[in-house]
C-alpha positions as CSV (number, residue, x, y, z in Angstrom):
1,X,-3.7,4.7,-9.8
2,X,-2.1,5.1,-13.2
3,X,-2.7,3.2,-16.7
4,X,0.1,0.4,-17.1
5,X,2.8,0.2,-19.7
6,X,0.8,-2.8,-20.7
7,X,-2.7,-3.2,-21.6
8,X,-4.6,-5.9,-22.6
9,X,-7.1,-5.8,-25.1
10,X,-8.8,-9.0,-26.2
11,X,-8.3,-12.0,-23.8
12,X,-9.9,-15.7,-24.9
13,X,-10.1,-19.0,-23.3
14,X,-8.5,-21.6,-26.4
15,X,-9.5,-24.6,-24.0
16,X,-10.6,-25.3,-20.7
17,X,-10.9,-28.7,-18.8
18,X,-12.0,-29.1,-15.3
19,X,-12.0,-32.5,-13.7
20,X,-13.0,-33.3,-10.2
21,X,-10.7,-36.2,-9.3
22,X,-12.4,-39.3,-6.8
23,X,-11.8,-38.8,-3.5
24,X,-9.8,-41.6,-2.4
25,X,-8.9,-42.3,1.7
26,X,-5.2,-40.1,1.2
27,X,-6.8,-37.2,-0.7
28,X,-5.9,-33.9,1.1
29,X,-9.8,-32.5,1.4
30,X,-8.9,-29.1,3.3
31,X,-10.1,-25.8,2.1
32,X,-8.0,-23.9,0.6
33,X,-5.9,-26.8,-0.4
34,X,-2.4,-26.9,0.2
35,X,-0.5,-26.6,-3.0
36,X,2.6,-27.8,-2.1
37,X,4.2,-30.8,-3.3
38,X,1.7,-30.1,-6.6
39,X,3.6,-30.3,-10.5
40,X,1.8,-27.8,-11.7
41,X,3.4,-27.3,-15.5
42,X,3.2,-23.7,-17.9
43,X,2.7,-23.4,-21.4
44,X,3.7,-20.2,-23.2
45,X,3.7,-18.8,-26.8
46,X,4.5,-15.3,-27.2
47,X,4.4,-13.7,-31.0
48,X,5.0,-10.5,-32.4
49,X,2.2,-9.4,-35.0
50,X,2.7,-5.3,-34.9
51,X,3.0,-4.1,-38.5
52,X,6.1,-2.0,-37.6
53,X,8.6,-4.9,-37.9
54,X,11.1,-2.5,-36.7
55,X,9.5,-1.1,-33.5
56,X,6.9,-3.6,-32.7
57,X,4.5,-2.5,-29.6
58,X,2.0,-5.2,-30.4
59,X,1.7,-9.0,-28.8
60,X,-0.6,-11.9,-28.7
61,X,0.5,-14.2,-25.6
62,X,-0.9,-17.7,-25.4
63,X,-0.4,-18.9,-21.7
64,X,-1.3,-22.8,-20.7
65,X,-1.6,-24.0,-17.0
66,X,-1.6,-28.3,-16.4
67,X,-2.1,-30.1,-13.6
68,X,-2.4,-33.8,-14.7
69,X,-1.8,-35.0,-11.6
70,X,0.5,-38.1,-12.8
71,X,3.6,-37.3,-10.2
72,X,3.2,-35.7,-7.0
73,X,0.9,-34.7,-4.4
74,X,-2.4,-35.0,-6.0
75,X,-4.8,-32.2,-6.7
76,X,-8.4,-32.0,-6.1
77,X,-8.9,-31.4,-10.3
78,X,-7.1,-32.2,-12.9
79,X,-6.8,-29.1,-14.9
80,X,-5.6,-28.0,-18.7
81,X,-6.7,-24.3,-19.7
82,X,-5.1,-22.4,-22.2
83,X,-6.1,-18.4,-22.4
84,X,-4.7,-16.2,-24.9
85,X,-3.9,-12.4,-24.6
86,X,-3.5,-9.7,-27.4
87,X,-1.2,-6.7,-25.8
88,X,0.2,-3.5,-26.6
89,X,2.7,-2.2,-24.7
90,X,3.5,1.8,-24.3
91,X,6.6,3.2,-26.9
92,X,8.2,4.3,-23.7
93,X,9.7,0.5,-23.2
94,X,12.6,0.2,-24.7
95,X,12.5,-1.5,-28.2
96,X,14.8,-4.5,-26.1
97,X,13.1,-5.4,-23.1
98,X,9.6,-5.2,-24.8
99,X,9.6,-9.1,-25.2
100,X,10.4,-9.8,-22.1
101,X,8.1,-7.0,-20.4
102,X,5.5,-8.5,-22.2
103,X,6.3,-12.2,-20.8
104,X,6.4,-11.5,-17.3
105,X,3.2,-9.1,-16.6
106,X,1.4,-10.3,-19.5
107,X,1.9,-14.1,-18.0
108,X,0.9,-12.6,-14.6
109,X,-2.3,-10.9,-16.3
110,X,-3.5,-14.1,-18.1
111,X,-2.5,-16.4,-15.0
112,X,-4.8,-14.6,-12.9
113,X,-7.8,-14.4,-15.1
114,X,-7.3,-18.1,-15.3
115,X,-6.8,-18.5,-11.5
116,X,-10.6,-16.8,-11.4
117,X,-12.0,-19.0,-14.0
118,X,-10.9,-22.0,-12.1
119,X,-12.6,-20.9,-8.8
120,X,-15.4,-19.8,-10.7
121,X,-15.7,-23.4,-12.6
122,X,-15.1,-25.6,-9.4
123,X,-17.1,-23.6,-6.5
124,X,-20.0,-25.3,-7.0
125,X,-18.0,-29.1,-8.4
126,X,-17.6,-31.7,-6.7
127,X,-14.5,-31.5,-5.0
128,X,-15.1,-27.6,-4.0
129,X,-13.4,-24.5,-4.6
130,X,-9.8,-24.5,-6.1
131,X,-7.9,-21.1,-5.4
132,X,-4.8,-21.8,-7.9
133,X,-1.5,-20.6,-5.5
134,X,-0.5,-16.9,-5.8
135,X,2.6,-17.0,-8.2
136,X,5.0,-14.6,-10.1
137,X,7.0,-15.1,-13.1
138,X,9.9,-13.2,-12.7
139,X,11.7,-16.7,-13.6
140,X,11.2,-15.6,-17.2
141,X,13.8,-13.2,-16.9
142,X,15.9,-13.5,-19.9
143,X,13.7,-16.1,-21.4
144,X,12.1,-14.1,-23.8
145,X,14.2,-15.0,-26.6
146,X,13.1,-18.8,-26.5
147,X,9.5,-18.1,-27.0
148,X,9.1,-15.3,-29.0
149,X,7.6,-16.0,-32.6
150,X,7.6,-13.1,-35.3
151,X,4.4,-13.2,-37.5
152,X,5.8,-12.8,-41.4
């Protein structure tokens, strides 16, 4: 095992809302539940605020996962939890793929510790526990430059 060429160092939870949804005669009650079919939207922020304008190795990534349940197969919950994530990311990544590094694992960092908080907040609600479906971003690729802020 070796450190990563990311590290996290502060993560917070901006919002979190758990709803059990009624069970209704159609609701898919198996455990795990079968996330297919699910719209399951993202959320994501990602700003610069290293003082080095020039070779910037620090991040703060907001990351937002919603399931409101208004089109397709419904979910046991609806769910809208937003986590932030301060990075830094080694020198050793080249100055133009640090955005994007920082999308993709830092987006799989924070979706994880929200994928725990979920199962944490719904193993003992109504509805049971909600294991949130394994996922990768790797989608993001060459995204970076839509959701990258700069902090002045």
């Amino acid at each position: 095992m070796q450190p990563s060429k990311l590290q996290l160092h502060e993560l917070y939870y901006l919002s979190i809302k758990v709803a059990a949804r009624p069970i209704t005669p159609d609701a898919d009650e198996n455990v795990p539940f079968n996330f297919n079919g699910v719209n399951i939207a993202e959320g994501v922020d990602l700003t610069e605020v290293d003082e080095d304008k020039e070779d910037p190795k620090l991040f703060v990534l907001k990351f937002r996962i919603l399931i409101e349940n208004k089109e397709g197969k419904i979910a046991p919950y609806d769910i809208d939890i937003d986590a932030a994530g301060v990075f830094s990311v080694n020198p050793s990544i080249p100055l133009a793929e640090r955005q994007e590094f920082v999308l993709i694992n830092g987006c799989s960092v924070l979706y994880g510790a929200i994928r725990d908080q979920i199962l944490t907040l719904t193993a003992r609600s109504a509805r049971g526990p909600l294991l949130l479906p394994t996922v990768n971003f790797l989608d993001y690729k060459g995204k970076a430059n839509h959701v990258v802020n700069k902090k002045s």
